[in-house]
C-alpha positions as CSV (number, residue, x, y, z in Angstrom):
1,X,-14.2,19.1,26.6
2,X,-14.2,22.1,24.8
3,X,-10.9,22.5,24.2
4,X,-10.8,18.6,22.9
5,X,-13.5,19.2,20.4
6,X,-12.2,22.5,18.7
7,X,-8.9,20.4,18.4
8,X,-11.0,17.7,16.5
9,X,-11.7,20.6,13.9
10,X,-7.4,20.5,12.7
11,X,-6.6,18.5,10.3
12,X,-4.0,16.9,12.6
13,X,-5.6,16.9,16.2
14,X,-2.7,16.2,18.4
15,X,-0.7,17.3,21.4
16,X,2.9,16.5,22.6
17,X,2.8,18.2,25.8
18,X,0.1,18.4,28.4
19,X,-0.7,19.8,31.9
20,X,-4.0,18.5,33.9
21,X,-4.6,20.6,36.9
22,X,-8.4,20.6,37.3
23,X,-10.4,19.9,40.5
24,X,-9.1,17.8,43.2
25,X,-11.9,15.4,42.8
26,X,-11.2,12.0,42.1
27,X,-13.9,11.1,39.6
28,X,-13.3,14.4,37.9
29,X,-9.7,13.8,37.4
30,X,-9.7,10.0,36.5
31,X,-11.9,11.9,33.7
32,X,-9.7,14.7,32.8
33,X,-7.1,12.0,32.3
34,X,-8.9,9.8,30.3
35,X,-10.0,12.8,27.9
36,X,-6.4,14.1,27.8
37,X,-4.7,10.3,27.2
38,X,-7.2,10.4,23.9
39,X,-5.6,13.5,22.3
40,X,-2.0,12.5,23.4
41,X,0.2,11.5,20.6
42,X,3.1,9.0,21.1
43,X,5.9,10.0,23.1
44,X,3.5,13.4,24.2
45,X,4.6,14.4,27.7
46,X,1.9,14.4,30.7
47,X,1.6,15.8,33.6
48,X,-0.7,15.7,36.7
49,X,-0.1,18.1,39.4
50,X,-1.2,17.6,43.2
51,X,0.1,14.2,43.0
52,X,1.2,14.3,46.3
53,X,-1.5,17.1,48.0
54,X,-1.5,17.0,51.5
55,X,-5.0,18.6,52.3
56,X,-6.8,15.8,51.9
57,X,-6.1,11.4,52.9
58,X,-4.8,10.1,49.4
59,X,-7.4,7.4,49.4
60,X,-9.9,10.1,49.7
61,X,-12.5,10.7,46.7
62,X,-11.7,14.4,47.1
63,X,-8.0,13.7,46.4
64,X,-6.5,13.4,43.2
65,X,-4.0,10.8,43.5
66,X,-7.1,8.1,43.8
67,X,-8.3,9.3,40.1
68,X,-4.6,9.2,39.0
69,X,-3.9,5.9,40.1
70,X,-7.6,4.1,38.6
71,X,-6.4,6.0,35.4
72,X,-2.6,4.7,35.5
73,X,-4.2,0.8,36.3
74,X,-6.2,1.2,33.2
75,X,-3.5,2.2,30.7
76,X,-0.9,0.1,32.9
77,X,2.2,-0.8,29.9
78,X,1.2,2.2,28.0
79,X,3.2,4.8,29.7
80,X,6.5,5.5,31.0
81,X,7.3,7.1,34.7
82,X,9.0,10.1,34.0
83,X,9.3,11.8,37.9
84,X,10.5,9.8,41.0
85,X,7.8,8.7,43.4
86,X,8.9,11.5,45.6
87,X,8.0,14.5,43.6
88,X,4.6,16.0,44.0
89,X,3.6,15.7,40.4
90,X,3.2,12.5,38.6
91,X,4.9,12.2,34.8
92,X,4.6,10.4,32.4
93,X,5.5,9.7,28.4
94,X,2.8,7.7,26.2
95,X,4.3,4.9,24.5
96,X,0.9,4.2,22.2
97,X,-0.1,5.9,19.5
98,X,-3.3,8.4,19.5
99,X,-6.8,6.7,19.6
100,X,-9.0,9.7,19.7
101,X,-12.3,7.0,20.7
102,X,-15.7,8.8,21.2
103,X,-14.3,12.1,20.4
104,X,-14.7,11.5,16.6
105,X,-16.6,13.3,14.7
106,X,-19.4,11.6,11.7
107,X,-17.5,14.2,9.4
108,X,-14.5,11.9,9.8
109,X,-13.1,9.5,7.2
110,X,-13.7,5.9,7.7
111,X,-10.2,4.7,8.0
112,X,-9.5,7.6,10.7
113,X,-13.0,6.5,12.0
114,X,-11.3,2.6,12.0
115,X,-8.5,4.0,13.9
116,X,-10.1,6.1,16.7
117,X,-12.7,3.9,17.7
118,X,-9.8,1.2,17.8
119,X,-11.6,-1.1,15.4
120,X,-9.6,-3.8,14.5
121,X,-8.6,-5.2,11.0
122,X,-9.2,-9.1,11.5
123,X,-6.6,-10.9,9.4
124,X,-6.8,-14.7,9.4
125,X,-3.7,-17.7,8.8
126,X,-4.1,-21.4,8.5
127,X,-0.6,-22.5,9.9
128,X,0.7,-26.2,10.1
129,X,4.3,-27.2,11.4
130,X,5.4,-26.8,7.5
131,X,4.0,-23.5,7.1
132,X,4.7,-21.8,10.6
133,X,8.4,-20.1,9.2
134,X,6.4,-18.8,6.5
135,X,3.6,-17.6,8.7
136,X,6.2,-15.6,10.9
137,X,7.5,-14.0,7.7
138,X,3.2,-13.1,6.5
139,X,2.6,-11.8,10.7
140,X,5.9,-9.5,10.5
141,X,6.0,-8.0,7.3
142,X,2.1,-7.3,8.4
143,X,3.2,-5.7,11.5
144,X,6.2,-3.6,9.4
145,X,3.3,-2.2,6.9
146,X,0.2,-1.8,8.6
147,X,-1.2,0.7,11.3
148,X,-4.0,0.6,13.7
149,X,-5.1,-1.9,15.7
150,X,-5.1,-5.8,13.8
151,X,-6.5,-8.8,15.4
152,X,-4.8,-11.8,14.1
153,X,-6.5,-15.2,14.2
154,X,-4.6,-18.4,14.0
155,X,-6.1,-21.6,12.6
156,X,-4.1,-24.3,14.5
157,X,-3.5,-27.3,12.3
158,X,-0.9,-29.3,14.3
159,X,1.7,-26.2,15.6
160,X,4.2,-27.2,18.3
161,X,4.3,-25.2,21.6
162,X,7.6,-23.8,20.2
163,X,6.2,-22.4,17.3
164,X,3.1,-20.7,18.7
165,X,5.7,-18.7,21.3
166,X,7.7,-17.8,18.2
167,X,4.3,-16.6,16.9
168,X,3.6,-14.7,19.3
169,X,6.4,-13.5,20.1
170,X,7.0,-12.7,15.8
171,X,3.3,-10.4,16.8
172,X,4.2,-8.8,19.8
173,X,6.7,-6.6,17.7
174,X,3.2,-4.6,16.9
175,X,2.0,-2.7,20.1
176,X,-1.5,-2.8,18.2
177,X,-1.7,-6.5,17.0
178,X,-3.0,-9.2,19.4
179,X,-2.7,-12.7,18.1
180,X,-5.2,-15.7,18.9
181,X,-4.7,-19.2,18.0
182,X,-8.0,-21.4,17.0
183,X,-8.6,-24.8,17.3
184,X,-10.5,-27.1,15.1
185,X,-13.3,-29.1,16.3
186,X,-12.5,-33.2,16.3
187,X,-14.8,-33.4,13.7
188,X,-13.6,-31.1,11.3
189,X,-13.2,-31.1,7.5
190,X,-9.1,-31.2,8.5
191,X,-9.5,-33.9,10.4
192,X,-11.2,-35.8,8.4
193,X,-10.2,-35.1,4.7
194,X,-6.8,-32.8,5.3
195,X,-5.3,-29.4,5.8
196,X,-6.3,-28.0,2.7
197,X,-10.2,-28.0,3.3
198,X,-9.1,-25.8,6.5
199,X,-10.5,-22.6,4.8
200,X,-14.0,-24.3,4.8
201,X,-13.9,-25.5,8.7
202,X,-12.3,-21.3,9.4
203,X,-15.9,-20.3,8.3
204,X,-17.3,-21.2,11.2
205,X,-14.7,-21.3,13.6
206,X,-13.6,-17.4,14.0
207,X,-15.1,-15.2,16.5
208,X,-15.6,-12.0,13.9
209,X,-18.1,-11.6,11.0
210,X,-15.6,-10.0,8.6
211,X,-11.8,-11.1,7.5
212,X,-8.9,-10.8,5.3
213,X,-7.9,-14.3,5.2
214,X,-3.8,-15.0,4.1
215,X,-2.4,-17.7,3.1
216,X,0.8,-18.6,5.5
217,X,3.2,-18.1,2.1
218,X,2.8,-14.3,1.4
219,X,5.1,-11.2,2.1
220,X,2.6,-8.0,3.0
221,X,4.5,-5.0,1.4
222,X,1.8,-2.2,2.4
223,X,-0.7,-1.1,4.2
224,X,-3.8,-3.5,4.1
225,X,-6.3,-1.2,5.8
226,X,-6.9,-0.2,1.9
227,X,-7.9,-3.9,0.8
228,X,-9.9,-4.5,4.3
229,X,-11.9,-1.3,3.1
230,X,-13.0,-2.7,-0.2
231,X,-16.7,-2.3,-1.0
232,X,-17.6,-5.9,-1.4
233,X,-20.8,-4.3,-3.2
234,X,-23.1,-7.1,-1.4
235,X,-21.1,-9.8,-2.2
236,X,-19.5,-12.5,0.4
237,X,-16.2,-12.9,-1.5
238,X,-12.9,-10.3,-2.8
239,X,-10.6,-12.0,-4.6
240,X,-8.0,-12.0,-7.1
241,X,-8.0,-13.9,-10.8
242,X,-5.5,-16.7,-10.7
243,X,-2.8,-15.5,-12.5
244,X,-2.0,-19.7,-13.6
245,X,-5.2,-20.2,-14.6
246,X,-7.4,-17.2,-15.2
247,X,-10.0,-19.3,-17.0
248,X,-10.2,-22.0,-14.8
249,X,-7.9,-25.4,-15.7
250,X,-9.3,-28.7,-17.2
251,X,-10.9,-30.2,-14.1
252,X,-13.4,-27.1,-13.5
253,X,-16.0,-25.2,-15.9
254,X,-14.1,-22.7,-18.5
255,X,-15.4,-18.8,-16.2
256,X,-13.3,-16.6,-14.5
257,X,-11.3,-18.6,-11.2
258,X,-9.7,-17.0,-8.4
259,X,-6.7,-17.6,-6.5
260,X,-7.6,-19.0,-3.0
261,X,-4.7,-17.3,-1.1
262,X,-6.0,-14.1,-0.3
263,X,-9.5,-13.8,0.4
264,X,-11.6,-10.5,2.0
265,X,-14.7,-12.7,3.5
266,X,-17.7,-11.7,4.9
267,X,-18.4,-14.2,7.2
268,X,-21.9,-13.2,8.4
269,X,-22.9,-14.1,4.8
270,X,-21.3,-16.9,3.7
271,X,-21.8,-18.4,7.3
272,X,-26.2,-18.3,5.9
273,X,-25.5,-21.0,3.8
274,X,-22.1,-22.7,5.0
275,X,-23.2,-26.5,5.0
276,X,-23.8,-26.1,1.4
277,X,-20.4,-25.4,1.0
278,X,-19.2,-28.1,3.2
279,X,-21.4,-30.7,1.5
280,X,-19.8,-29.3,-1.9
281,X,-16.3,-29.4,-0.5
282,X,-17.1,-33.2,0.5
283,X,-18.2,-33.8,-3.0
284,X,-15.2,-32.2,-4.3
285,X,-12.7,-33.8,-2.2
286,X,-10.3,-35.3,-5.2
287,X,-10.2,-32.0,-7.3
288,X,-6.9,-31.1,-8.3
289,X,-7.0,-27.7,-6.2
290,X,-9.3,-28.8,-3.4
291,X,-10.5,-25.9,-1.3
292,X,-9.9,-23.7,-4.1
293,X,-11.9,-25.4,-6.8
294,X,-14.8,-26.1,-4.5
295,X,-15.1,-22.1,-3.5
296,X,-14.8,-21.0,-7.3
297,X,-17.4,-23.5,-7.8
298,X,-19.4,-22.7,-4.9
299,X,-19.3,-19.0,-5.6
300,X,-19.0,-18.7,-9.6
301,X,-20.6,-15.4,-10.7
302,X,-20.8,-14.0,-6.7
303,X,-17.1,-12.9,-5.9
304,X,-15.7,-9.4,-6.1
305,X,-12.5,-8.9,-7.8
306,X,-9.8,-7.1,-6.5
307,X,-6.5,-6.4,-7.7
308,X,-3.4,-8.6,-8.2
309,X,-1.9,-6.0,-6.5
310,X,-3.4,-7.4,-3.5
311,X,-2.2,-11.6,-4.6
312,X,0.9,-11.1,-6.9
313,X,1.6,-14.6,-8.2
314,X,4.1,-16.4,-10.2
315,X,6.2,-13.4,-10.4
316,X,9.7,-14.5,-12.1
317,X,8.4,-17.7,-13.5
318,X,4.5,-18.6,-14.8
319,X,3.3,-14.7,-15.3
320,X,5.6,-14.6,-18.2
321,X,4.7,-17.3,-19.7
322,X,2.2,-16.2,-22.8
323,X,-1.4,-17.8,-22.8
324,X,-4.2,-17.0,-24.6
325,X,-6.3,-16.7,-21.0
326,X,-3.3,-14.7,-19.6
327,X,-3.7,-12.2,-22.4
328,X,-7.0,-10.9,-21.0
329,X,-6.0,-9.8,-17.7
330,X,-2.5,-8.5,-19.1
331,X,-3.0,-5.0,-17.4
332,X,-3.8,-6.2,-14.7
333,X,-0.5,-8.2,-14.5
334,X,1.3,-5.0,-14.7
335,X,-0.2,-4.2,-10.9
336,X,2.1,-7.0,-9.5
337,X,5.0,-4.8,-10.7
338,X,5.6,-3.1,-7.2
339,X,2.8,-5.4,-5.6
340,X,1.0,-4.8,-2.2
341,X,0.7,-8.3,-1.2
342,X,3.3,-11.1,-2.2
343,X,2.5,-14.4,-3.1
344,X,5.0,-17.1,-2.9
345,X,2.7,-20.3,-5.0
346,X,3.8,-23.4,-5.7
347,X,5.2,-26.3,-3.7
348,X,7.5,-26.3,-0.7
349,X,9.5,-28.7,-2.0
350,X,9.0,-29.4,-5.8
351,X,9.2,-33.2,-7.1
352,X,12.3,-33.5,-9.2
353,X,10.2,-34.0,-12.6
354,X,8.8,-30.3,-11.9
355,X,12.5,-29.2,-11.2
356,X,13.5,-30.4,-15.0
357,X,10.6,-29.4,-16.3
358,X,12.4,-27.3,-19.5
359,X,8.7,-25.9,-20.2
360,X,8.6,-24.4,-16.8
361,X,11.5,-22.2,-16.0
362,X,12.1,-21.4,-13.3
363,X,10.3,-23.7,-11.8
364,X,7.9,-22.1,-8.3
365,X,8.6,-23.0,-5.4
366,X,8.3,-21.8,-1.6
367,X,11.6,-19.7,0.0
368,X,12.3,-21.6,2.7
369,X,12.2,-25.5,0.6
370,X,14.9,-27.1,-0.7
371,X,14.8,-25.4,-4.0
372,X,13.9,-21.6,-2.2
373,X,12.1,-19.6,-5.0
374,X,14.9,-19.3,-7.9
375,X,13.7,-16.7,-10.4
376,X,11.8,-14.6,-7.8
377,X,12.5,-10.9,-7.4
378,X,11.3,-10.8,-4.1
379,X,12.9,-14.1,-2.3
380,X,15.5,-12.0,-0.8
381,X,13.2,-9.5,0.8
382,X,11.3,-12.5,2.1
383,X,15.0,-13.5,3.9
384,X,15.0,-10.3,5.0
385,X,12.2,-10.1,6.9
386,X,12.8,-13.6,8.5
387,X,15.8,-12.2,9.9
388,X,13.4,-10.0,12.1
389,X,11.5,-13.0,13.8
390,X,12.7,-15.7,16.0
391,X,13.7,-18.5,13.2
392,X,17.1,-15.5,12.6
393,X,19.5,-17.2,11.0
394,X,17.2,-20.0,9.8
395,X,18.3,-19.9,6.1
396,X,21.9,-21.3,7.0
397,X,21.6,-23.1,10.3
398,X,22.7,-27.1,10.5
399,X,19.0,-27.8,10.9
400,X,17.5,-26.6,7.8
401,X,20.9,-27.4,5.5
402,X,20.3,-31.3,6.6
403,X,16.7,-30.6,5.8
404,X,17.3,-30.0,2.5
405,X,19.6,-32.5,2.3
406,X,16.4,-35.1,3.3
407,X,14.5,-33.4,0.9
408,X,16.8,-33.6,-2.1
409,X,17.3,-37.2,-1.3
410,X,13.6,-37.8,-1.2
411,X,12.6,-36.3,-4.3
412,X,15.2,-38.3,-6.1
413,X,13.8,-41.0,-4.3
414,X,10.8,-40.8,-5.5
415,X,11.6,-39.6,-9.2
416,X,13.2,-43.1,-9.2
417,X,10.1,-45.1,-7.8
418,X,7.7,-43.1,-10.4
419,X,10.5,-43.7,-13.3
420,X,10.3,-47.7,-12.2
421,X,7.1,-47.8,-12.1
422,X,7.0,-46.6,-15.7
423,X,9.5,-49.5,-16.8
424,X,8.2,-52.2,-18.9
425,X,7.6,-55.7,-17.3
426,X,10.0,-58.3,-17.9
C-alpha cells in the first residue's frame, strides 16, 4: 500500500510490468491483486507466482490460487492469459485502461478524479427509425473522441430490433461505454402529441440526475468531458444561442433563444418543477419549434450559455447569411470554425419549395436524406465515420438509392399538391 500511494505522488502513476508474490493467503492475495490491477496501465504485464503451490489443497484459504481465481472472476474480459495452464505462475496482460478507484487522492483534479473513481459521463439520444443511422454516426464519433467511462441512455421512440443491435453493437467499439435503451410510458407526451416533445417525457424517464443530452444528428469531434464539466453556476440548463435565430423568431418573445440540440441538464432540478413544464409544453403544442420553444419559454432568463463550439450550426449555409441578430454573437460564430460538437439542422428531407429557395443557399439539410447536406464542410467526415458502424456502405447501397428515389418523387408530389392548391377556382 505504500508503495501504491508514493506512486500516486508522480505526475503519471503507472506501471507496465508487475510481480505479486506476497503471502500465500487467499484473502491477502485476492487483495494484492486488486491493489495492483488499480495501478496497471493497459497492456501492463502481470504476474502471480505460486499459482500452482503444492503445499497447501488449491481450494484452501491458505493457498493462493483461491484469491487468484475470485480476482480473475471479477475482472473476467479484462485480461488476457498469457502462460499455459500448466505453468506454476499465472499471466496475464490488462486489456482496460487504468482506474486508480479509492487510491485518489483530494489533491487530484476533478477530471482525473471522474476517471479513477470510474464516474460515468451520462450522454442522452432520442432515436426514432429515421434518426437511428444518424444516431450510430453521434454514438461512434463519441466513442472515437472521448475517454473514461460514458453511460449512454437511449430514448426509444419506435426502433426496430435491428437497429438497437446495430446500436449496440456501434457502442461496444468503446470498452468504457455501456448503452441502455429507455422506454416511454403509454402515456407519454410522445404518445400522445409526437416525437418532438420527447425531450420533455426524457426528464423524468432517465435513471441519472445529471446529462448531456444530443440530438441524434450531430458529429462529436472532441472530447466532451470538458462540456460535461461546465459550471452550470446554479442553473438547470447549458446551452448554446441558436445560431438561426439568436433573438428568438416571430412566434416567441424577442430575448436571447437557444438551440435545443445539445443540452447539459441537471435533472435533479428541473425534475422540482417538471409538470410545469409539461403543462407549458401541452399549451404550446402548435409552436413552430415545439419542444424547443416551450423550453426557451419555460426557462428564459435561467440557462447557462455555452459555446457554439459545443452546437456548431448552419455551418456552409444560414451562419453566413448577415442579420442584424447574427451580428451580436459574431465572435462567437468564429468558435464553430474547428467546432467540438457538429450540428447537422434542418430537415431530412427538404420540401422542394426549400430546395429552390434562391434566398437560402444552400439549402440545410440532414446527410443521410435525399438532398445529403450540400454546402457543408463536414458532410464527408460525417460518411466517414458511418463507414465505422454497421450501416458501412449505407451511402450507396440499393436500399437507400431507391429511398431517395421515393423521396424525390414525394417532394415533387407534394410541391404539386401545394402549387394546386394555390390555383384559382374555375
Amino acid at each position: 500500500m505504500t508503495v501504491l500511494t508514493e506512486e500516486m505522488s508522480n505526475k503519471t502513476p503507472s506501471f507496465d510490468w508487475i510481480y505479486v508474490d506476497g503471502s500465500h493467503e487467499a484473502d491477502d492475495t485476492m487483495l494484492d491483486a486488486e491493489l495492483v490491477w488499480r495501478l496497471a496501465k493497459k497492456n501492463s504485464i502481470i504476474i502471480f507466482d505460486d499459482y500452482l503451490w503444492d503445499k497447501e489443497p488449491e481450494d484452501s484459504m491458505h493457498h493462493p490460487k483461491r484469491g487468484i481465481d475470485a480476482f480473475l472472476l471479477l475482472h473476467q474480459g479484462e485480461y488476457e492469459r498469457l502462460s499455459d495452464p500448466s505453468e506454476y505462475q499465472f499471466i496475464i496482460k490488462k486489456l482496460t485502461e487504468m482506474r486508480i478507484g479509492f487510491l485518489a487522492g483530494p489533491s487530484k483534479p476533478s477530471e482525473d478524479l471522474d476517471t479513477a473513481f470510474g464516474y460515468s459521463i451520462n450522454i442522452a439520444f432520442i432515436v426514432d427509425s429515421v434518426y437511428a443511422v444518424g444516431a450510430a454516426v453521434a454514438i461512434r464519433s463519441l466513442v472515437d473522441t472521448t475517454q473514461g467511462r460514458v453511460a449512454i441512455y437511449i430514448v426509444d421512440c419506435g426502433l426496430s430490433d435491428a437497429s438497437k443491435a446495430k446500436l449496440q453493437e456501434t457502442a461496444a467499439a468503446g470498452p468504457n461505454i455501456t448503452i441502455k435503451f429507455v422506454a416511454l410510458p403509454e402515456d407519454s407526451m410522445t404518445t400522445k402529441m409526437g416525437v418532438a416533445w420527447a425531450k420533455l417525457d426524457m426528464i423524468e424517464v432517465l435513471p441519472v440526475e445529471r446529462v448531456l443530452y444530443l440530438d441524434a444528428d450531430v458529429l462529436v469531434r472532441k472530447d466532451v468531458g470538458q462540456l460535461w464539466r461546465t459550471d452550470l453556476k446554479g442553473g438547470a440548463v447549458g446551452a448554446a444561442v441558436d445560431v438561426g435565430y439568436p433573438m428568438g423568431h416571430e412566434g416567441v418573445a424577442k430575448q436571447t433563444y437557444f438551440n435545443a440540440g445539445v443540452l447539459l441538464m441537471d435533472l435533479a432540478k428541473v425534475r422540482q418543477s417538471v409538470q410545469e413544464l409539461r403543462e407549458l409544453g401541452k399549451r404550446m403544442e402548435k409552436s413552430e419549434y415545439r419542444d424547443q420553444d416551450a423550453l426557451n419559454h419555460y426557462f428564459a432568463g435561467k440557462w447557462t450559455s455555452i459555446s457554439l463550439e459545443w452546437n456548431a450550426q448552419g455551418l456552409g449555409t444560414y451562419e453566413n447569411h448577415p442579420s442584424e441578430d447574427r451580428s451580436s454573437i459574431a465572435q462567437d460564430i468564429k468558435k464553430m470554425q474547428d467546432p467540438a460538437i457538429v450540428h447537422f439542422t434542418g430537415p431530412v428531407n427538404p420540401s422542394l419549395s426549400t430546395v429552390l429557395n434562391p434566398f437560402v443557399q444552400p439549402p440545410t439539410a440532414k446527410p443521410w436524406g435525399y438532398l445529403g447536406a450540400p454546402g457543408h464542410p463536414f458532410e464527408g467526415e460525417w460518411w466517414d465515420i458511418l463507414e465505422k458502424t454497421p450501416w458501412k456502405g449505407f451511402k450507396s447501397s440499393p436500399e437507400r438509392l431507391l429511398d431517395i428515389e421515393e423521396k424525390v418523387e414525394a417532394a415533387v408530389a407534394a410541391a404539386t399538391r401545394d402549387f394546386r392548391a394555390k390555383l384559382p377556382r374555375a
